[in-house]
N, CA, C and O of each residue as an XYZ file, in Angstrom:
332
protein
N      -0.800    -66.221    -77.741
C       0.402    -66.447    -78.516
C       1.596    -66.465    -77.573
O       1.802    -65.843    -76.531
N       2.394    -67.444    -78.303
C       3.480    -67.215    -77.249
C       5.071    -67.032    -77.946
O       5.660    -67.870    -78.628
N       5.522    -65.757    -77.573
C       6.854    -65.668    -78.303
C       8.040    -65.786    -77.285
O       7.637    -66.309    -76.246
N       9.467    -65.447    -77.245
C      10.313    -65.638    -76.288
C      10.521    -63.704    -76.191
O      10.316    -62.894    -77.095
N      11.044    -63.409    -74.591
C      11.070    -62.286    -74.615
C      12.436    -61.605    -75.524
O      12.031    -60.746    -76.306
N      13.310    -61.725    -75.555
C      14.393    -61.755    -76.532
C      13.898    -61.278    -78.165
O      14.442    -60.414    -78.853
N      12.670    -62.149    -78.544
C      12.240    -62.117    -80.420
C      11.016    -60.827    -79.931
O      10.708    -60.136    -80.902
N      10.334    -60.437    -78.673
C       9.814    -59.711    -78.433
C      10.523    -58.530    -79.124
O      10.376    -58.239    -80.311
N      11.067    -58.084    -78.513
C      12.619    -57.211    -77.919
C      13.177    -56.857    -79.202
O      13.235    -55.654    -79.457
N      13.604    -57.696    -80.068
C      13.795    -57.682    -81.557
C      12.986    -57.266    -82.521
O      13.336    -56.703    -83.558
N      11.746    -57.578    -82.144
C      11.042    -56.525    -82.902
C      10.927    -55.183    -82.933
O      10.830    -54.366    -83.848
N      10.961    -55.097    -81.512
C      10.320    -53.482    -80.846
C      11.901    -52.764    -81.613
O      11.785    -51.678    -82.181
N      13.064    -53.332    -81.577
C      13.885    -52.786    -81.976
C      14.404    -52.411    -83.087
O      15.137    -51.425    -83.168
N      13.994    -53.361    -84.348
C      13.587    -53.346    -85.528
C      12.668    -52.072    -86.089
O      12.952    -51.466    -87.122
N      11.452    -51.743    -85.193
C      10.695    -50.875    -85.597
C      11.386    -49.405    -86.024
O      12.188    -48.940    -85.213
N      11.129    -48.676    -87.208
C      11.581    -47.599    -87.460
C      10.813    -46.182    -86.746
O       9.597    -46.077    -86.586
N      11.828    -45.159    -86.374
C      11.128    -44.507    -85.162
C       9.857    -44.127    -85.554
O       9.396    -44.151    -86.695
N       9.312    -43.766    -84.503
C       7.777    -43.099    -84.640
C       7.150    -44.390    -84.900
O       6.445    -44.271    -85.902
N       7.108    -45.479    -84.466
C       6.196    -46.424    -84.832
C       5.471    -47.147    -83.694
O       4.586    -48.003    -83.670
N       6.185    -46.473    -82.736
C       5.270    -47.252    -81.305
C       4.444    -46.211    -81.363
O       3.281    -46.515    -81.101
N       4.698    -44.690    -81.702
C       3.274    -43.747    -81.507
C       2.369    -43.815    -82.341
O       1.347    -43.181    -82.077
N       2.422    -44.616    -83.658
C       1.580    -44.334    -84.715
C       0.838    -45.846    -84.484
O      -0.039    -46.092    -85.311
N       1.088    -46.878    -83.462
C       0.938    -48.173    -82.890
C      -0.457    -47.760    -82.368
O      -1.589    -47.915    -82.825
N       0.093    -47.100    -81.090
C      -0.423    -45.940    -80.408
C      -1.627    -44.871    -80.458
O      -2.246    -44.455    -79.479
N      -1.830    -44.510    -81.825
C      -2.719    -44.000    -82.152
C      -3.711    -44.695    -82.612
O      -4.812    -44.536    -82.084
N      -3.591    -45.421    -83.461
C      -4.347    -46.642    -84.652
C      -5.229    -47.467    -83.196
O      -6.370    -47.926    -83.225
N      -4.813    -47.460    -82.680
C      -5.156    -48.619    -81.587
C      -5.516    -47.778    -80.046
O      -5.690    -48.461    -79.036
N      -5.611    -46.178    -79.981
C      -5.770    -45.008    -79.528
C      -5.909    -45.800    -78.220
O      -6.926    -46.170    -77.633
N      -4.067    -46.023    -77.800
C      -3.663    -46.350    -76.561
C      -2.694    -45.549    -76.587
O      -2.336    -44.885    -77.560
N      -2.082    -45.573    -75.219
C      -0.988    -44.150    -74.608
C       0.601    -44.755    -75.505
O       1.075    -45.832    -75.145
N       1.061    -44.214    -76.265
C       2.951    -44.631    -76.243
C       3.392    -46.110    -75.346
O       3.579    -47.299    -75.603
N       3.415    -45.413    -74.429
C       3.806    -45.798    -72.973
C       3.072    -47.593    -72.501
O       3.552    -48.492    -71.810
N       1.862    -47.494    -73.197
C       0.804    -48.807    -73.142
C       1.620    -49.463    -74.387
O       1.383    -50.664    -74.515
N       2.335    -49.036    -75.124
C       2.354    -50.061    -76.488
C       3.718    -50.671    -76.129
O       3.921    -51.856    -76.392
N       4.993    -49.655    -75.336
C       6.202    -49.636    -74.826
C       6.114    -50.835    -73.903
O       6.810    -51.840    -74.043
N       5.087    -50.637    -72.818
C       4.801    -52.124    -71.878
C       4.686    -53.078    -72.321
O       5.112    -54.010    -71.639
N       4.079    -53.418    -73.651
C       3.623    -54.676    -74.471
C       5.000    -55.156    -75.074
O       5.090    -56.368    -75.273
N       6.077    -54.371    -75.389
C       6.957    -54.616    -75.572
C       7.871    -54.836    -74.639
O       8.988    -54.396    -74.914
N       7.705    -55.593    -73.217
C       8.301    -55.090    -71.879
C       8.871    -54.077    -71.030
O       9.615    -54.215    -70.060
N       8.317    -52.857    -71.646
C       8.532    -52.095    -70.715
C       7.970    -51.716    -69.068
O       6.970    -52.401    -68.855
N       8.168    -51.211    -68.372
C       7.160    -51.254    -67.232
C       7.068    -49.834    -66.765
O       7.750    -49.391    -65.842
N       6.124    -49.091    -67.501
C       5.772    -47.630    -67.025
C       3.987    -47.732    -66.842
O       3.147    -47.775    -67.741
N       3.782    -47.751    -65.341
C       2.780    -47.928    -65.529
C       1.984    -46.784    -64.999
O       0.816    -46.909    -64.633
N       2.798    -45.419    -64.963
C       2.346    -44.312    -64.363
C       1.700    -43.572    -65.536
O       0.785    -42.766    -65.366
N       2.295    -43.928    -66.930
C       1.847    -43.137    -67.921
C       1.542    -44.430    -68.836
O       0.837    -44.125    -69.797
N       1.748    -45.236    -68.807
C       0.613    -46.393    -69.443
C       0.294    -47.473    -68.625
O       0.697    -47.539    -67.464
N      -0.775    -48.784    -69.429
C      -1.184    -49.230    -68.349
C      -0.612    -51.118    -69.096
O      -0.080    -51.437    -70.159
N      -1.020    -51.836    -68.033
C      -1.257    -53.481    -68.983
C      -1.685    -53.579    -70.473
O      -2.146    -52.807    -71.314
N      -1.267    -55.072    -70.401
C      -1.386    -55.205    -71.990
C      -2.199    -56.533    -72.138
O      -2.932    -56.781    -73.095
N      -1.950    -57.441    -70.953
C      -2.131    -58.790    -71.164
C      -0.744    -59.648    -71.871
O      -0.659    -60.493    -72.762
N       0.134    -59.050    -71.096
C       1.758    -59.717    -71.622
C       1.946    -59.906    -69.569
O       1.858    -59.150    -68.602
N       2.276    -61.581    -69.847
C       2.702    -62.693    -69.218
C       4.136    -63.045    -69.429
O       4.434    -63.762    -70.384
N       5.051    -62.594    -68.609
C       6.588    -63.541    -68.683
C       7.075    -64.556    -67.275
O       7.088    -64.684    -66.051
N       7.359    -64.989    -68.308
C       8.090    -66.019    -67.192
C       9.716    -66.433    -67.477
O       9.932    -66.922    -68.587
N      10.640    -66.308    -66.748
C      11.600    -66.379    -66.355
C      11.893    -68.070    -67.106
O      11.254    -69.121    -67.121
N      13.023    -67.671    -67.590
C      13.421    -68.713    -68.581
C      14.846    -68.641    -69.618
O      15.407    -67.546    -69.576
N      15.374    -69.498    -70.374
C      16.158    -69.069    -71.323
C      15.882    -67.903    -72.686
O      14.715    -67.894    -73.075
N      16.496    -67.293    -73.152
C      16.543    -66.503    -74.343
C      15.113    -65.538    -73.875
O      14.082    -65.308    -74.506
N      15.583    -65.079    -72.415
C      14.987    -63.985    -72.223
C      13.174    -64.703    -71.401
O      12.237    -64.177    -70.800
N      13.385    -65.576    -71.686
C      11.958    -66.330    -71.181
C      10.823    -66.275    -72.191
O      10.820    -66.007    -73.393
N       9.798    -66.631    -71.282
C       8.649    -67.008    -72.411
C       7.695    -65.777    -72.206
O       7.380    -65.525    -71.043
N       7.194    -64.970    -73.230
C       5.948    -64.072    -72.976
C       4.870    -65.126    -73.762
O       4.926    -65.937    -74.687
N       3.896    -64.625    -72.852
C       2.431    -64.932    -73.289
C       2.011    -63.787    -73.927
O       2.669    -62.778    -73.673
N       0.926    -63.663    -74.821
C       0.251    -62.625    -74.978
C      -1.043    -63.016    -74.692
O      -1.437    -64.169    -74.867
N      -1.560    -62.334    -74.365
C      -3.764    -62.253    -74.397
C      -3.872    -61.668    -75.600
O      -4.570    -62.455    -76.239
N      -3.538    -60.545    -76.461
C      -3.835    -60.434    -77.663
C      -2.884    -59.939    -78.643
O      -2.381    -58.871    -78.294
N      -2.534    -60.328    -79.616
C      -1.417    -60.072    -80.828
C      -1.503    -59.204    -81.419
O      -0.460    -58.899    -81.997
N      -2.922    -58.127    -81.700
C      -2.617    -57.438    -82.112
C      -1.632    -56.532    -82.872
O      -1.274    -56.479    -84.049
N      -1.200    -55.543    -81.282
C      -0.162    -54.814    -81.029
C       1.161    -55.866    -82.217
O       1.558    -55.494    -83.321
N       1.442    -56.801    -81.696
C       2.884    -57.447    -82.400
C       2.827    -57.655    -84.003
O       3.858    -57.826    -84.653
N       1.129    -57.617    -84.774
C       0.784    -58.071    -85.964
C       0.847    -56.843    -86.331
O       1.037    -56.712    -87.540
N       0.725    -55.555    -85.527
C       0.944    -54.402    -86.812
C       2.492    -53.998    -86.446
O       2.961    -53.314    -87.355
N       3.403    -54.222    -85.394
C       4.783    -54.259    -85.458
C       4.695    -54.457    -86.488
O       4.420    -53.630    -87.357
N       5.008    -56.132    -86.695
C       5.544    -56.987    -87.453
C       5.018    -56.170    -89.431
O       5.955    -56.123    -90.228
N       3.933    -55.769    -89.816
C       3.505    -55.378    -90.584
C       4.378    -53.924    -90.802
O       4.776    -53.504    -91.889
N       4.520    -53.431    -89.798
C       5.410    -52.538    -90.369
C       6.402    -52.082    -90.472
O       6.669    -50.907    -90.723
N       7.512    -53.473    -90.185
C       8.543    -54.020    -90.342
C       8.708    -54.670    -91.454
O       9.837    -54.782    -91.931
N       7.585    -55.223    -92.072
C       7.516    -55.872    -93.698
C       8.004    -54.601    -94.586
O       9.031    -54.421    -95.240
N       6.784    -53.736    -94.335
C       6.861    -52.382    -95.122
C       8.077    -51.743    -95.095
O       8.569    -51.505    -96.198
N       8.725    -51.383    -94.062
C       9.685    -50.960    -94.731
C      11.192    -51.629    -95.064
O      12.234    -51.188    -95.549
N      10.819    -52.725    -94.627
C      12.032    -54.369    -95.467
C      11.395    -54.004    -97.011
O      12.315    -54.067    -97.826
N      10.392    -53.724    -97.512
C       9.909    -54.080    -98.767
C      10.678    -52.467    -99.696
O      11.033    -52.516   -100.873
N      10.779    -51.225    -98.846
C      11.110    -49.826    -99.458
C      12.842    -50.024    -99.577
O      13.538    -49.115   -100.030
């Protein structure tokens, strides 16, 4: 999949707290691993994701290897748009 890093970024920011750890758990990867997928770069306390950027407008282009991670963001960003 390919999103721009910018609508990345917007999500992760969107998310209501506690939702990269409960990401995190469900998917029983470190915080820190779900934080990278969202561009962060801690790779002492988490690891890769299979997120690809490349240098570009509106933040550039990420690749993903798998969507997962962004399909239960995005899901629980519905949920609480819907409360």
């Amino acid at each position: 999949m390919t999103i721009t890093f910018n609508e990345l970024r917007k999500i992760k920011d969107s998310l209501p707290s506690g939702s990269i750890k409960k990401i995190a758990a469900e998917l029983n990867l470190t915080a820190e691993t779900v934080r990278n997928y969202f561009g962060g770069c801690n790779y002492k306390d988490g690891t890769a994701v299979g997120v690809h950027i490349e240098q570009g407008p509106d933040g550039g282009i990420v690749v993903l290897d798998d969507d997962t991670i962004l399909k239960m963001a995005k899901a629980i960003i519905d949920e609480k748009n819907l409360n």
